[in-house]
N, C-alpha and C positions, 0 to 999 in steps of 0.2 A: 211750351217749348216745342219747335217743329221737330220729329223726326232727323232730318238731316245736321241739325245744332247737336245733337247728341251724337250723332256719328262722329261729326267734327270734333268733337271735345274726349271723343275716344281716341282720336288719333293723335290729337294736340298733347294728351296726359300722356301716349305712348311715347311720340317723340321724347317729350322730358324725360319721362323711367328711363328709357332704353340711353337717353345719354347720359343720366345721373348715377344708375347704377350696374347699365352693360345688359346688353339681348340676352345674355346668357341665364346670369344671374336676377334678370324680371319674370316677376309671373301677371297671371291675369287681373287675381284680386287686388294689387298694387296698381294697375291702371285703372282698374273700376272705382280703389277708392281716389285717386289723383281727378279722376274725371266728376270723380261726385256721382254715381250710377253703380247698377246692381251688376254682378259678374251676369246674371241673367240677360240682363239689360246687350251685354260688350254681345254675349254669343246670338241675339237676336241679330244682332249688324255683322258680325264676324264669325268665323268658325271657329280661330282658335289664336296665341301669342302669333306664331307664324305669317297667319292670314291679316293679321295687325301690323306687322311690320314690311308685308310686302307693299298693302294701302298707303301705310306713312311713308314708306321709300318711293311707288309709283306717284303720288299724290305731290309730293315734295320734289323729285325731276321732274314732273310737269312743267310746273312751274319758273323750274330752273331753262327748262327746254325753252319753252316760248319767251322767258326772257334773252337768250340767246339768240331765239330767231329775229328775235324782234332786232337785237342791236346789229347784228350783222347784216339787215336787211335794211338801216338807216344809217350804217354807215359806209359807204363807196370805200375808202380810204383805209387802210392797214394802222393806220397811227390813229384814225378816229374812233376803228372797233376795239381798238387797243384800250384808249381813253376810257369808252364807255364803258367798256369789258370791266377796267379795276373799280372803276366808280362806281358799278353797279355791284359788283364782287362784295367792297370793301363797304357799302351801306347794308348788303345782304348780312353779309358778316357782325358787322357790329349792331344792327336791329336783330336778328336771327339769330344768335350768338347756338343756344341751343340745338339747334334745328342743323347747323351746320357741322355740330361736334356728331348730333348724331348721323347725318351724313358720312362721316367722315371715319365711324367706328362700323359704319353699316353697309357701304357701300361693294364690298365683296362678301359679305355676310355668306356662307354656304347655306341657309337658308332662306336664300332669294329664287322665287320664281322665276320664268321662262320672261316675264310678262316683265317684273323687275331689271332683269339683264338685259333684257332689249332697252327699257328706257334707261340704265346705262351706257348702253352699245351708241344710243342716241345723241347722251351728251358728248359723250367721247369725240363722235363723230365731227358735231358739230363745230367743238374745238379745234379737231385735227383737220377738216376742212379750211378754220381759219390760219392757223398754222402753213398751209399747201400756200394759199392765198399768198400771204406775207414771202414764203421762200419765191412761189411763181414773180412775186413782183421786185424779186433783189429788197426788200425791204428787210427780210429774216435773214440770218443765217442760214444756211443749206448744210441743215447737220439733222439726224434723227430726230423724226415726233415723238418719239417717248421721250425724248431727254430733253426739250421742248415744252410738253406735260408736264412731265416732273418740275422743272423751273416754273413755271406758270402756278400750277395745280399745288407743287408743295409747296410754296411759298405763301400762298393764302389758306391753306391748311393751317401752316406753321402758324400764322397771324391769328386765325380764327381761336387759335390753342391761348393765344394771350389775351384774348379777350375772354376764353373761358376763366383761366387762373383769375382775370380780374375777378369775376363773377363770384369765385365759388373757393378759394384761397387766400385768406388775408393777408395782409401784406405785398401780394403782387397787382400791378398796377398795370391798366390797361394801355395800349401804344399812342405816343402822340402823333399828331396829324404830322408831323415834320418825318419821325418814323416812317409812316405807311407813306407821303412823298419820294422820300428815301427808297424806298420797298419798288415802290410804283417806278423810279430811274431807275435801278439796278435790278430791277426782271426786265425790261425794253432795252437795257443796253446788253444784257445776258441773249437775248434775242437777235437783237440787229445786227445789221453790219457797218451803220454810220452810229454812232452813238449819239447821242442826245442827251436834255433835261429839259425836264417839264416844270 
């Protein structure tokens, strides 16, 4: 096994911990045995829980980041970045179910680095950039980016949640396609200024 497979599998068992039973309440030897590796093993690659969750949070907006450049850089169009935006959202979502919860409990974590905050600072940005875009072209409403965020951002949080319960509660059932349709009109009509459906 290369070096770098075992780093990855440290990060991949952290994300799971840290979303199955909260940063707080995880320690090391609970990733090392999730990852199948020695605690010796985690502290050769990492210094310490902290230094693990700022990886799996930088490692993980990466990714988030360049898929956002990439869609607002192929789509001209306010309703096409829109399109791509949920469609790329709502696959991340339902393949990544994990990875998004932890997201989502980690994302202001007080112990997030310098380094973590920025590529926060970064999604952020690049959201709120498409947001400027949408009000600059009368396509948006012309009302506050947080509250803009919020509508966008909780709304697929809120969705990622049901897809957790599916996962990991029995008896709740994950959303159907008609749902997240539903989802997908009523965040762009919450948005717009002419309404639509898709």
């Amino acid at each position: 096994m290369k070096p770098d497979d075992k780093r990855t599998r440290i990060i991949n068992a952290a994300i799971k911990i840290f979303s199955c039973t909260g940063y707080a309440a995880s320690n090391v030897p609970s990733i090392a045995k999730a990852a199948n590796v020695s605690v010796g093993t985690i502290y050769h690659y990492l210094k310490n829980k902290q230094d693990i969750l700022n990886v799996a949070l930088q490692t993980t907006l990466a990714n988030v980041n360049s898929e956002l450049t990439t869609i607002f850089q192929d789509n001209e169009s306010v309703e096409g970045s829109y399109n791509a935006l949920f469609e790329a959202s709502s696959l991340f979502i339902k393949n990544e179910t994990i990875t998004v919860h932890f997201l989502y409990g980690n994302l202001f974590n007080p112990d997030l680095d310098e380094t973590s905050i920025q590529s926060r600072q970064e999604t952020t940005k690049l959201l709120v950039d498409f947001f400027k875009k949408g009000q600059s072209k009368k396509v948006f409403i012309n009302s506050g980016l947080h509250t803009q965020l919020s509508l966008l951002i909780g709304s697929l949080f809120m969705l990622s949640n049901f897809y957790w319960l599916n996962e990991n509660v029995p008896g709740e059932s994950a959303p159907t396609m008609n749902e997240i349709n539903h989802l997908k009109n009523q965040i762009w009509n919450g948005l717009t200024v002419n309404q639509a459906y898709f």
